[in-house]
C-alpha positions in Angstrom: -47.0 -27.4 -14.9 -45.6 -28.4 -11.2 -46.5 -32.0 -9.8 -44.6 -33.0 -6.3 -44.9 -36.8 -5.7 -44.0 -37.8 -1.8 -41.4 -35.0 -1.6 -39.7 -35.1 2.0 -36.9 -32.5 3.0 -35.0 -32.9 6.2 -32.4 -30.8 7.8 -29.2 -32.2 9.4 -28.1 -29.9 11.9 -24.8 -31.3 13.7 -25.8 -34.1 13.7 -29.4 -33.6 14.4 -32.0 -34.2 11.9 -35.1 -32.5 12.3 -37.8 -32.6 9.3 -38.9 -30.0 6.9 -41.7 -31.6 4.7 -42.9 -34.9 4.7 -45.0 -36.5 1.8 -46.1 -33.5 -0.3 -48.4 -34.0 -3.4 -49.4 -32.0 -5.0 -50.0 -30.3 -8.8 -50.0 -26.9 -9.6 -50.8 -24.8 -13.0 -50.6 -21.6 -14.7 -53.0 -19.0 -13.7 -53.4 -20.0 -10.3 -52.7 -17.6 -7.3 -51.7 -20.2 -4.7 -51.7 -18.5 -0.8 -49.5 -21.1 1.4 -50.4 -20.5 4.9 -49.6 -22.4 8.6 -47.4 -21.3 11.8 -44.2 -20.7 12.1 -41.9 -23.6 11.6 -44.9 -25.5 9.7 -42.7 -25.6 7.1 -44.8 -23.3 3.9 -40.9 -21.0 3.5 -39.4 -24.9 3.1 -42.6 -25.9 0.8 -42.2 -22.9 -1.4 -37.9 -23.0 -2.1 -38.1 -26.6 -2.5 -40.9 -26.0 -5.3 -38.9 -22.8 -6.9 -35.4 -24.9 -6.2 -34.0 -22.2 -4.1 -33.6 -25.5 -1.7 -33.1 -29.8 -2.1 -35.3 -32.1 -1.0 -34.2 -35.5 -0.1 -37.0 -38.4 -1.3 -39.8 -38.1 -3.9 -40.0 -36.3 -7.1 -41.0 -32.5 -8.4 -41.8 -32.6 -12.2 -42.0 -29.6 -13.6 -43.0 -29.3 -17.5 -41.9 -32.7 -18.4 -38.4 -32.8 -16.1 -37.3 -35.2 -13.3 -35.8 -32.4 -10.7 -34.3 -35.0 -8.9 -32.0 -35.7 -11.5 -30.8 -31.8 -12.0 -27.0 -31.2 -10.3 -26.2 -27.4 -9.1 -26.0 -26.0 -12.3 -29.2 -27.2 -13.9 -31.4 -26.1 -10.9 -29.6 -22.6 -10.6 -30.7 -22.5 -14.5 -34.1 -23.8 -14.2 -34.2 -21.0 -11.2 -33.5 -18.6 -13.5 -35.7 -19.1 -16.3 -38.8 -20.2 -14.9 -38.9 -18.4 -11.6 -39.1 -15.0 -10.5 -38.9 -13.9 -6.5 -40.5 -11.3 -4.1 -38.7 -11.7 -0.5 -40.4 -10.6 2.9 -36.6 -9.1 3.6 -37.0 -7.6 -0.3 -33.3 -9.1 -1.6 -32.6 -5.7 -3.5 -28.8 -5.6 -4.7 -28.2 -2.4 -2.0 -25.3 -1.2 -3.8 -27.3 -1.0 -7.4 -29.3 1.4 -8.4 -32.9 0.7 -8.9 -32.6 0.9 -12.8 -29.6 -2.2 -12.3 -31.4 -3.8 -10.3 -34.1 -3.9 -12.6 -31.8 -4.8 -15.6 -29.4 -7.3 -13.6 -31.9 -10.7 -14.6 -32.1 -10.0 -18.5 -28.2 -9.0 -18.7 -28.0 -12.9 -16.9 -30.0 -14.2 -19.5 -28.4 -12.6 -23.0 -30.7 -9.8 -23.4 -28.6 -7.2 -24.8 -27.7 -3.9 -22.9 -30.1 -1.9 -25.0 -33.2 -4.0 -24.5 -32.1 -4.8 -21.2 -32.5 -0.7 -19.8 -35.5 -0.3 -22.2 -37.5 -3.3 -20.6 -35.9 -2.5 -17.1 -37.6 1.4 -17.8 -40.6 -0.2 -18.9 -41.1 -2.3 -15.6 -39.8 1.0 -12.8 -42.5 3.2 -14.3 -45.3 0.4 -14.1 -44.2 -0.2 -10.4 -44.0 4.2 -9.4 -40.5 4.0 -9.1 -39.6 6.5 -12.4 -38.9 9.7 -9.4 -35.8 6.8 -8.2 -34.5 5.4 -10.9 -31.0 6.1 -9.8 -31.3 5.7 -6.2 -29.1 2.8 -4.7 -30.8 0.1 -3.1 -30.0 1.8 0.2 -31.3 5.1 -0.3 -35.3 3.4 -0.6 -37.6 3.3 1.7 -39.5 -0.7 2.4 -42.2 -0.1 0.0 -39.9 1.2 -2.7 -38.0 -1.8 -2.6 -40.7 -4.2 -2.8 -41.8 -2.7 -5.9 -38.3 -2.7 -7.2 -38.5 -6.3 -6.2 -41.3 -6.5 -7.9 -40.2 -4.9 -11.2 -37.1 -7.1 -11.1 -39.2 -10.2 -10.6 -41.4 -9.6 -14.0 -38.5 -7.9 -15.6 -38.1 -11.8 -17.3 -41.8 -12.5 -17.9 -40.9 -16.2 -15.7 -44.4 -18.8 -15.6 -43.7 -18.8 -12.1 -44.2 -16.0 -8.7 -42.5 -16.8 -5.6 -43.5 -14.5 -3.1 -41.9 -15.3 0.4 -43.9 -13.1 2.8 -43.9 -9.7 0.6 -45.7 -7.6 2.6 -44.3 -8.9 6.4 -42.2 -5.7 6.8 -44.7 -3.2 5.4 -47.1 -1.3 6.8 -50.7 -1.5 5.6 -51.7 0.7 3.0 -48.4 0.0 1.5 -48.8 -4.0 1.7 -52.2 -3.8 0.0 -50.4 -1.6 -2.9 -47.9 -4.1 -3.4 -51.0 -7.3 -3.2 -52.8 -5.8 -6.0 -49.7 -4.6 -8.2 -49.1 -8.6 -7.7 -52.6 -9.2 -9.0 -52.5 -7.2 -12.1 -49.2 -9.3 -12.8 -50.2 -12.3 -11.9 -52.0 -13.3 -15.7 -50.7 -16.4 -17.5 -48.3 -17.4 -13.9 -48.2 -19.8 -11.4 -47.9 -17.3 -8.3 -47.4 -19.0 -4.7 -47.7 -16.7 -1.9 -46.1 -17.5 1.0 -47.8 -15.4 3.9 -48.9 -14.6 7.5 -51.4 -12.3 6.8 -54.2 -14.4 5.1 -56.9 -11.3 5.3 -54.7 -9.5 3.2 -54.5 -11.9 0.2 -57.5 -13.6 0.5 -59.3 -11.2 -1.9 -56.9 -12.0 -4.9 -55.9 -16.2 -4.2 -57.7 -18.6 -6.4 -56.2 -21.9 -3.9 -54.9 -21.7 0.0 -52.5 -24.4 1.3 -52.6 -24.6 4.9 -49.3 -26.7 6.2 -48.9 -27.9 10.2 -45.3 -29.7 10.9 -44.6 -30.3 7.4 -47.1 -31.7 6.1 -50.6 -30.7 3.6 -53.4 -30.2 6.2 -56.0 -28.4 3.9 -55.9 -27.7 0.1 -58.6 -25.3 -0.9 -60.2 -25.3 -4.3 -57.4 -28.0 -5.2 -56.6 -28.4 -8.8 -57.1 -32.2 -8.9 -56.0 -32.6 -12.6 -52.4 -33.7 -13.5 -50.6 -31.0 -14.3 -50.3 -29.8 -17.5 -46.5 -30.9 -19.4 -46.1 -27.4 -21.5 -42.4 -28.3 -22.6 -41.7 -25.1 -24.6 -37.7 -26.4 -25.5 -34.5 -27.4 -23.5 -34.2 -25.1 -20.8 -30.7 -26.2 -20.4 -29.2 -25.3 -23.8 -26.0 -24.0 -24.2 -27.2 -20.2 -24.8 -29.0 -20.7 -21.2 -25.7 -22.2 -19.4 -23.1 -19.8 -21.4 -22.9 -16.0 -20.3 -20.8 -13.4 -22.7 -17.8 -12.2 -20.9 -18.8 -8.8 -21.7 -21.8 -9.4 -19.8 -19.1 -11.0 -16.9 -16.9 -8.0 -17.3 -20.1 -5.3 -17.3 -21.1 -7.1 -14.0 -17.6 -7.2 -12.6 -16.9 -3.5 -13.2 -20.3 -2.1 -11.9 -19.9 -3.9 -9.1 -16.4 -2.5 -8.3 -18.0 1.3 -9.0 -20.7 0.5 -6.6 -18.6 -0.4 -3.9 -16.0 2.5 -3.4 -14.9 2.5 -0.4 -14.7 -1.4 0.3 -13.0 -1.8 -3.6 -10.3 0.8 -2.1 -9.5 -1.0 1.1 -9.2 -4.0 -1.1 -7.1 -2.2 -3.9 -4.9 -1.2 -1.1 -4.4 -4.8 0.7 -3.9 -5.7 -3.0 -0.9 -3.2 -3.9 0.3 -4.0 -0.8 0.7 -7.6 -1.2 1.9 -6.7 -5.2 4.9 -4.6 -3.7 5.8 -7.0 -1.7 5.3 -9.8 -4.5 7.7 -7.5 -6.7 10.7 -7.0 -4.4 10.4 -11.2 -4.0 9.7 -11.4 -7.6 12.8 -9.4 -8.4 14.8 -11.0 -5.6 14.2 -14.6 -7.2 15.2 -12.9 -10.4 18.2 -11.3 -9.6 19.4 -15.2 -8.0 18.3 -16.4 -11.4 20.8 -13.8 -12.9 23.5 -14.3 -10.4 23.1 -18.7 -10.3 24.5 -17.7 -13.6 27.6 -16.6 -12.6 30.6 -17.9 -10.2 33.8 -16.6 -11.3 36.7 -18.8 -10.7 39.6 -17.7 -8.6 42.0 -17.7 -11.5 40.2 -15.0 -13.0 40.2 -11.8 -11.0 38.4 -9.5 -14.5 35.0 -11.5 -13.9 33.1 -8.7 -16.2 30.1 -10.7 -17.2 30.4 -9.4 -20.7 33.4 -10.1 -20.7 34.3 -13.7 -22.8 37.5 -15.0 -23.7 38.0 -17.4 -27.3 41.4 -19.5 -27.5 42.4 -22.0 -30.0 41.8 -25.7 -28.7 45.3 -27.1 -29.7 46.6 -23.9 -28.1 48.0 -22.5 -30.9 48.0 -18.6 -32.2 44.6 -17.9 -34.5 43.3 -15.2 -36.6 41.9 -12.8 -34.5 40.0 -11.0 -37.5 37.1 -13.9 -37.3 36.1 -11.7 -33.9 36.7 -8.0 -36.1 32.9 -6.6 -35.5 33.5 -7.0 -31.8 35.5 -4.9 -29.4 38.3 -7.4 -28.9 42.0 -7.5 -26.9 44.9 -9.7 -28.6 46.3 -11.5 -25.4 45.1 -9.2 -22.9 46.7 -11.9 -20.2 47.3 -8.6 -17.9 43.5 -8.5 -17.2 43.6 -10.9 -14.2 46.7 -9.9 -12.6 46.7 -9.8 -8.6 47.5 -5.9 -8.2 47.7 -3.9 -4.7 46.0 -0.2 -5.1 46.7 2.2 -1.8 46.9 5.8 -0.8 50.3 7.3 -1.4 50.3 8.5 2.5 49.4 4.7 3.5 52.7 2.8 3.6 51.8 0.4 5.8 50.1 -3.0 4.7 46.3 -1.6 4.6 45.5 -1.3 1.1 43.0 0.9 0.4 41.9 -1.8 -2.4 44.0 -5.4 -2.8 43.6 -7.8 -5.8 42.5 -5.2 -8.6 42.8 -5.7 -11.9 43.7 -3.4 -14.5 41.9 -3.6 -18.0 41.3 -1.1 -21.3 37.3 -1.5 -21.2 34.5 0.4 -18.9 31.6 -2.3 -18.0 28.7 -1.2 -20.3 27.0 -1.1 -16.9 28.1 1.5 -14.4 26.1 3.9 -12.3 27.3 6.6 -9.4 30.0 7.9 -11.4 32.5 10.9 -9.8 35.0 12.8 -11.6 35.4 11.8 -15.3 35.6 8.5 -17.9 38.5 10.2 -19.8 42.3 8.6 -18.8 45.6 8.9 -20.2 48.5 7.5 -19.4 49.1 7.4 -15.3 45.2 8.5 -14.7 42.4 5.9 -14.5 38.9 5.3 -13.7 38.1 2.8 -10.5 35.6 0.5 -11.0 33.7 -1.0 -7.8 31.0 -3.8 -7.7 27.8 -2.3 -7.3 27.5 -3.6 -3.2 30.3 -1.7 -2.7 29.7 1.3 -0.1 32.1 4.2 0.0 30.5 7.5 1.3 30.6 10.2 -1.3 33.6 11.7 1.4 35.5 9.0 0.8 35.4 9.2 -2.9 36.2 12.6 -2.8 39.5 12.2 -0.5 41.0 9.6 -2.6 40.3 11.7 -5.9 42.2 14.5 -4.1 45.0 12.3 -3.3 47.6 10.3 -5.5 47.8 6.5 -5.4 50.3 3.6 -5.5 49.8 0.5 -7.6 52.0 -2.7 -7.6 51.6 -6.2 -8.9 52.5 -8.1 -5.5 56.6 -6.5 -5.7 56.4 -3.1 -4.0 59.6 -2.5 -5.7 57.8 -2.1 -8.7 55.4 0.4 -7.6 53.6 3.6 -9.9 52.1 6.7 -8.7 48.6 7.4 -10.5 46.4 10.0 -10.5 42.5 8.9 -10.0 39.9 10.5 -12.6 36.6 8.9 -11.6 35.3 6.5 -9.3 31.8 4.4 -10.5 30.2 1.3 -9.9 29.0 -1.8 -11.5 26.6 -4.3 -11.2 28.7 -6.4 -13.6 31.8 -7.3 -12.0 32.4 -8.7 -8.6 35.7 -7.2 -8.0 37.6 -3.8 -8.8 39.1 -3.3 -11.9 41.4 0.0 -12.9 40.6 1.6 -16.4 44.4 2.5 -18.2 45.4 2.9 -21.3 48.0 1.1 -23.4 50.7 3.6 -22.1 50.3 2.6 -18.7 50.1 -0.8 -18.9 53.8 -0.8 -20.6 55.3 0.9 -17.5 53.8 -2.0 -15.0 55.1 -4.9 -17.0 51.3 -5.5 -17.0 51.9 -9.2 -18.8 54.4 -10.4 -16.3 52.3 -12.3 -14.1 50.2 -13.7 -16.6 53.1 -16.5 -16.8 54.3 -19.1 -15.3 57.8 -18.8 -14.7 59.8 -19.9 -18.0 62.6 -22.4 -17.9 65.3 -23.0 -20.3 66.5 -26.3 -21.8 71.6 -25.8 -20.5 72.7 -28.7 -21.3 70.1 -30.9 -21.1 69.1 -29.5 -17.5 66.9 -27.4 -17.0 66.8 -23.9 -15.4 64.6 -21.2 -14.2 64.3 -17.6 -16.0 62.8 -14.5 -14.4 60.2 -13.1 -17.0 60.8 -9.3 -17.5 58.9 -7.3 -20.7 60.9 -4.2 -22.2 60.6 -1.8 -25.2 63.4 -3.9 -27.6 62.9 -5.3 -30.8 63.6 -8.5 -29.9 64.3 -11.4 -26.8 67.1 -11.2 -24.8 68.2 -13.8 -22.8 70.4 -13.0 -19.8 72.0 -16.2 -18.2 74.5 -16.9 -15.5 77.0 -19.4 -16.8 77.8 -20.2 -20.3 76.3 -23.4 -22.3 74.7 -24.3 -25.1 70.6 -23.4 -25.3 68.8 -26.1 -26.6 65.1 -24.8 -26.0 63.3 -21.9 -24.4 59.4 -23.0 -23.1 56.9 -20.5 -22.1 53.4 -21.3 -20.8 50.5 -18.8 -20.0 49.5 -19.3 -16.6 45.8 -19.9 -17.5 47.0 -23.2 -19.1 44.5 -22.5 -22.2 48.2 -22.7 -24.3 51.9 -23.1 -25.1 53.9 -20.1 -25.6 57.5 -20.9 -27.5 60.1 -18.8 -28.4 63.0 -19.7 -30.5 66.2 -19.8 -29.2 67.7 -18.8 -32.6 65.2 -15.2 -32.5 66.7 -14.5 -29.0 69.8 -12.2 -28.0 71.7 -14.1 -25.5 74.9 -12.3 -23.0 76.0 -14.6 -20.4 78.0 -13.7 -16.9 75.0 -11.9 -15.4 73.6 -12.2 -11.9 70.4 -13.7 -13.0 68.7 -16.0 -15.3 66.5 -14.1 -16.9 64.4 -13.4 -20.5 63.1 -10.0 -22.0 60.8 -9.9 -23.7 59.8 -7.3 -26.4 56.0 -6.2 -25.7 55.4 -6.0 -29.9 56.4 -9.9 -29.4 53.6 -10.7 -26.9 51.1 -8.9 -29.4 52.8 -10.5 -32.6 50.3 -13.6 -32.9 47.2 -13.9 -31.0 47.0 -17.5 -28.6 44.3 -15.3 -26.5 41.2 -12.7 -27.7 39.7 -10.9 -24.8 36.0 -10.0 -26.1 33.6 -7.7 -24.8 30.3 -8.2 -25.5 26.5 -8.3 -24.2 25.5 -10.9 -26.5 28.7 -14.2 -25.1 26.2 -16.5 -26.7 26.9 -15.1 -30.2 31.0 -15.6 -29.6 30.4 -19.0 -28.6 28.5 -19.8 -31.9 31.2 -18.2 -33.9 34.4 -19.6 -31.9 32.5 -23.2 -32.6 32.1 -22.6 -36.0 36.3 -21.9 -36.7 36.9 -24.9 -34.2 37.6 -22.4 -31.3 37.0 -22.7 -27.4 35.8 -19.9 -25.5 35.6 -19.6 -21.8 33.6 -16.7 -20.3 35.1 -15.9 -16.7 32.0 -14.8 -14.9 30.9 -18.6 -15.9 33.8 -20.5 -14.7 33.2 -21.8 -11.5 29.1 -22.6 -11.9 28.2 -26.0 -10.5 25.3 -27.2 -8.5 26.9 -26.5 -5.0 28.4 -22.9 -6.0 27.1 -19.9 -3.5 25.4 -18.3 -6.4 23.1 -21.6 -7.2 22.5 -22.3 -2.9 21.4 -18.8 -3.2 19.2 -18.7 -5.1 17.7 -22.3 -4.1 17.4 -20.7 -0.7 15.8 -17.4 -2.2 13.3 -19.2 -4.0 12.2 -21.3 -1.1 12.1 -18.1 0.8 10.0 -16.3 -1.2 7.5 -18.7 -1.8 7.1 -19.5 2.2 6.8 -15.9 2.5 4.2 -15.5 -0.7 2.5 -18.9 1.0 2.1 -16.9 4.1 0.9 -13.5 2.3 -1.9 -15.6 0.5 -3.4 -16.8 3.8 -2.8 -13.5 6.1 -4.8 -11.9 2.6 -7.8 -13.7 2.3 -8.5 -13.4 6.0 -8.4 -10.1 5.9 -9.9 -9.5 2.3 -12.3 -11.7 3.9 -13.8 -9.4 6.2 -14.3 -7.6 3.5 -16.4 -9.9 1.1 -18.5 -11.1 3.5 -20.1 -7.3 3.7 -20.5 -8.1 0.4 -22.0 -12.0 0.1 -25.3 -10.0 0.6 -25.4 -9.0 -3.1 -23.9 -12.2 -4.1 -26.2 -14.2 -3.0 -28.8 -12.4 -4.4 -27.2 -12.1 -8.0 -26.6 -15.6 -7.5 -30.5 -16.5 -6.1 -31.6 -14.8 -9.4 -30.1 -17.1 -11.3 -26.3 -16.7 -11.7 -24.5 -20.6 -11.8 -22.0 -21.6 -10.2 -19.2 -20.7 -12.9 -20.4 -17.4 -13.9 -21.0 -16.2 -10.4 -16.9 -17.3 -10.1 -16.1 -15.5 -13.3 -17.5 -12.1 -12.0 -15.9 -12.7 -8.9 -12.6 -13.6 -10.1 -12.3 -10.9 -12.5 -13.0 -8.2 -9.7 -10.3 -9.3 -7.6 -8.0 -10.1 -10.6 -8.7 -6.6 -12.3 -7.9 -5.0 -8.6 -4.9 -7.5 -8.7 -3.7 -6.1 -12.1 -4.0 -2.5 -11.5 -2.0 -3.3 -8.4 0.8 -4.8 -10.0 0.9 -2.1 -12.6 1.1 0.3 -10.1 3.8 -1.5 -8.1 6.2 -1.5 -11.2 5.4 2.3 -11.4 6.6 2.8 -7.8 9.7 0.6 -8.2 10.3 2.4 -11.4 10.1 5.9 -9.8 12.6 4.4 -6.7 15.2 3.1 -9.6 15.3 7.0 -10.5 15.1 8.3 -7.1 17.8 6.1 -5.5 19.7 6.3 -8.8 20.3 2.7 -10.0 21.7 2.2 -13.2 19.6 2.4 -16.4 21.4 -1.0 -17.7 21.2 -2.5 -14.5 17.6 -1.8 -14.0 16.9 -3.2 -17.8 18.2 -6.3 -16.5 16.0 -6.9 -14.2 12.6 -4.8 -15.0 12.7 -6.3 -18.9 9.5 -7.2 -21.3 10.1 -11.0 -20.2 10.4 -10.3 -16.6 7.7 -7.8 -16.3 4.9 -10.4 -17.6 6.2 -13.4 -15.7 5.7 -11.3 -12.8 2.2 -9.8 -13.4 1.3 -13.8 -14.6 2.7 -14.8 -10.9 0.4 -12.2 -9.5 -2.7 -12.7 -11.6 -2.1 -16.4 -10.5 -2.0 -15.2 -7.1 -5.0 -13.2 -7.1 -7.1 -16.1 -9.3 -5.9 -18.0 -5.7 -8.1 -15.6 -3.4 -10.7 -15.4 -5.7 -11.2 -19.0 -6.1 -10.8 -19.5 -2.1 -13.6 -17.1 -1.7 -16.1 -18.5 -4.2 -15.7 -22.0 -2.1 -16.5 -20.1 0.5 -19.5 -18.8 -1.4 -20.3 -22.0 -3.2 -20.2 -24.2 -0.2 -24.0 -24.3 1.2 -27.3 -24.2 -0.8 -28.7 -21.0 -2.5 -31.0 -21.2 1.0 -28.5 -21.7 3.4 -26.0 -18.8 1.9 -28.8 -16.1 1.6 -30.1 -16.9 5.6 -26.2 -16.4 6.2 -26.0 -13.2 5.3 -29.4 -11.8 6.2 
């Protein structure tokens, strides 16, 4: 069954190297109850977990039914550990935060026995062993001899050719050690079962062999087997259905172990949602300078309303405005970026209770904080703010007690209005006044949406001050007499030409300026500009492209790589992840502290059996399903802080959307797989040997 040819093990201890075994032969075969006997340090623990692989050895060879052990990697001994051998420990190795029925059940769950079978066996074995009255006791609620015989009912649990038993009755008292001797005798048919022990008089009665080891090395073999041993090679032990483990079976182990660890899975959940809060406000800062990158407005545009796009033909000529009819569209709304001067009517002086506000027809589909009322007529509007804004609730409630003076940049030209509502918006990045069409007649609200217009005299050329008035049709107004040749008019934002013809104009000559009405039915005659309002620019875009249109969306117009917006959020981002760098490390030192209370059971679970990888998967989907409640929770609290703190429904869709929401929880599951997988190197890095004396 077992031969060892020349097997050596040494031990390098900083440097030191100080032997374990030296030279070992020796055969062993079923139905044999082998007691391995010598002084401390003689090296029968080393002798037994280099047999059971529990431990390396460095030179010879250990055969056992047909394989070369020498040859297996990590993985292939922790399998051949697992189906072949079964431990007692002196120290007991019960899984302190399982019950004695999971205990019991933990090995055949490992090796694909299903749940059902698994309890009935596990049942089976605890009322064989006495332990039926405790079936549901933890691990820590038994007394020494009622964990050596749930020990013992773990170890036959699997029915393994092989018994290591490493001192199983050092920490008992008598009468309870020679219970637990016999109950190894009556199991002991058809094994191999090596007894590692100080107390010879007490196994002596049941051994068939003794091995007595001195510094190492074989110094008596009693009743030795001196036949080869026997090759019973009942299949390939290393199959995939012995290396693969259902992830139910992962999952099953994962969550028991989270309910058998309260209080510690708390502290961690805590440290967790934590770290997820503070992951979401960075996760949502990076977002919100993803949003913003988006968006520079350009200094010719004071209306930067992000839904807010604006389509004009490319040879600058009027176009059909009906293309655009589903949408809620302005014909030459040019009054929307004019540079106008809002104050209180008691203010006279120079400080403006708002400068450079624009005046427009359409509310931002996102506003929140709203006083007073949306509904204006003419000489009453609504005051829109960017959302950064801060005006005390007092403040808002003065100036809606109090009348206010609007001018674009001539205070000769100034209107008394009558605020309705004050709001904000996280949509536009200056103020804009909400009229109606009535008011913006009485501001001449087109006028500075020109440049000034000149007029061809004689073949010179000469200046005309722009006025709009209620009249059917132009009127110029000109100094001295001469023959007009040509009248050009050009929209300040230089998207087109606006001409009128000298031959639709009135003309009367001998006044003290040179000037040009304007009718306002003329400015809205032919479209050369649609202002369009819409969530959805990318649609506009599309359409304008298909009737050989342009489009420019104001919000847009001054992105490059070295706006503020983009350095922004470059900066955020390398912000956030030197801060999430940071969380990760001050994390796992303190999650830690907590794991290493509970290595104990791990390296147990993973001395029973458990590889490498599935040992990981357990421990990866603890901390990731902590990791995911967290972050659930985290959006619940920032969801219930949006209500309190009353952000705006559309604002808070912008950011907390079905896109944004599993990017983040990805980012955090990715974040949590990293502690996980620093901890199971930590767990991973010494031999099944080394980590169990660790923690012990």
């Amino acid at each position: 069954m077992i031969e060892l040819k020349n097997v050596s093990k040494y031990y390098n201890n900083n440097g030191v190297v100080t032997l374990g075994l030296r030279n070992i032969n020796l055969n062993f075969d079923k139905n044999e109850i082998v007691a391995i006997v010598g002084e401390s340090g003689s090296g029968k623990s080393t002798l037994l977990n280099v047999i059971c692989g529990v431990d390396s050895y460095e030179e010879g060879e250990i055969i056992f039914d047909g394989y070369e052990t020498s040859y297996f990697n990590q993985e292939d001994m922790d399998i051949f550990r697992r189906v072949n051998v079964s431990f007692i420990y002196q120290n007991y190795n019960v899984i302190d935060a399982y019950t004695v029925l999971e205990n019991v059940m933990f090995p055949l769950l490992i090796n694909g026995v299903s749940k059902k079978e698994a309890k009935a066996r596990a049942l089976e074995l605890i009322d064989r062993v006495g332990l039926s009255k405790r079936i549901h006791h933890r691990g820590t609620k038994l007394s020494g001899g009622e964990k050596q015989r749930c020990v013992i009912a773990r170890a036959l649990a699997l029915d393994c050719p092989i018994l290591a038993c490493d001192e199983p009755t050092g920490n008992l008292d008598s009468k309870t050690g020679e219970e637990i001797i016999n109950l190894i005798k009556d199991v002991a048919k058809d094994k191999l079962v090596l007894i590692v022990t100080h107390n010879y008089e007490q196994v002596e009665k049941i051994v068939t062999r003794t091995i007595k080891m001195s510094d190492g090395e074989v110094i008596s073999d009693d009743n030795i087997n001196n036949n080869v041993a026997s090759i019973v090679n009942d299949g390939d032990i290393f199959s995939d259905d012995k290396k693969k483990l259902k992830y139910k079976v992962i999952a099953d182990i994962g969550f028991k172990n989270l309910k058998s660890t309260p209080k510690k899975n708390i502290f961690i959940f805590l440290v967790l949602l934590i770290l997820s809060f503070i992951g979401l406000f960075l996760f949502m800062d990076c977002v919100s300078g993803s949003i913003n990158a988006n968006y520079t407005s350009y200094n010719g545009f004071l209306n930067d309303d992000r839904d807010r796009i604006i389509v004009y033909d490319k040879e600058h000529n009027s176009f059909d405005a009906n293309i655009f009819s589903d949408y809620e569209s302005y014909i030459n709304a040019f009054y929307e970026d004019n540079f106008g001067m809002l104050y209180l009517k008691e203010n006279r002086s120079d400080v403006y209770f708002y400068s450079s506000v624009s005046v427009t027809k359409h509310i931002p589909s996102s506003i929140s904080d709203l006083v007073g009322t949306k509904e204006i007529s003419n000489n009453k509007f609504l005051l829109v703010l960017p959302s950064y804004s801060y005006y005390s609730s007092d403040v808002i409630d003065f100036i809606l007690e109090n009348k206010l003076v609007y001018y674009i940049y001539d205070k000769s030209d100034e209107h008394e209005l009558e605020l309705v509502g004050c709001a904000k918006s996280a949509n536009i990045n200056n103020p804009i006044m909400v009229v109606d069409d009535d008011f913006l007649k009485t501001i001449n609200a087109y006028k500075t949406g020109f440049d000034l217009p000149s007029a061809i005299v004689d073949s010179n050329s000469i200046s005309l001050d722009l006025e709009f008035a209620d009249i059917s049709k132009p009127k110029l107004e000109l100094i001295n007499p001469g023959e007009v040749e040509k009248i050009n008019l050009q929209l300040s934002s230089g998207l087109y030409d606006f001409n009128i013809n000298v031959d639709d104009c009135d003309i009367e000559y001998g006044k003290g300026n040179n000037k040009i009405y304007i009718p306002y039915s003329h400015i809205a005659k032919d479209c050369y500009e649609l202002t369009i309002y819409t969530n959805n620019t990318s649609k506009i875009e599309k359409l304008a492209s298909e009737n050989n249109l342009d489009t420019i969306i104001p919000s847009k117009s001054g992105i490059n790589i070295l706006s503020f917006s983009f350095l922004s959020f470059v900066f955020s981002i390398i912000i956030s992840s030197l801060i999430m760098i940071f969380l990760v490390f001050i994390s796992y030192v303190v999650l830690q502290k907590v794991y290493q209370s509970r290595r104990r059971d791990y390296a147990i679970m993973r001395s029973l059996g458990m590889v490498k990888s599935q040992m990981a998967k357990v421990i990866r989907f603890e901390i990731i399903t902590l990791g995911f409640i967290a972050s659930i929770l985290s959006l619940i609290l920032l969801t219930i802080i949006a209500i309190v703190t009353k952000v705006s429904f559309s604002e808070f869709v912008v950011l907390v959307n079905p896109i944004t929401i599993i990017c983040y929880i990805l980012f955090m599951m990715l974040f949590n797989l990293r502690l996980a997988n620093k901890f199971n190197k930590k767990l991973f890095k010494f031999s099944v040997t080394k980590t169990i004396k660790e923690v012990f």
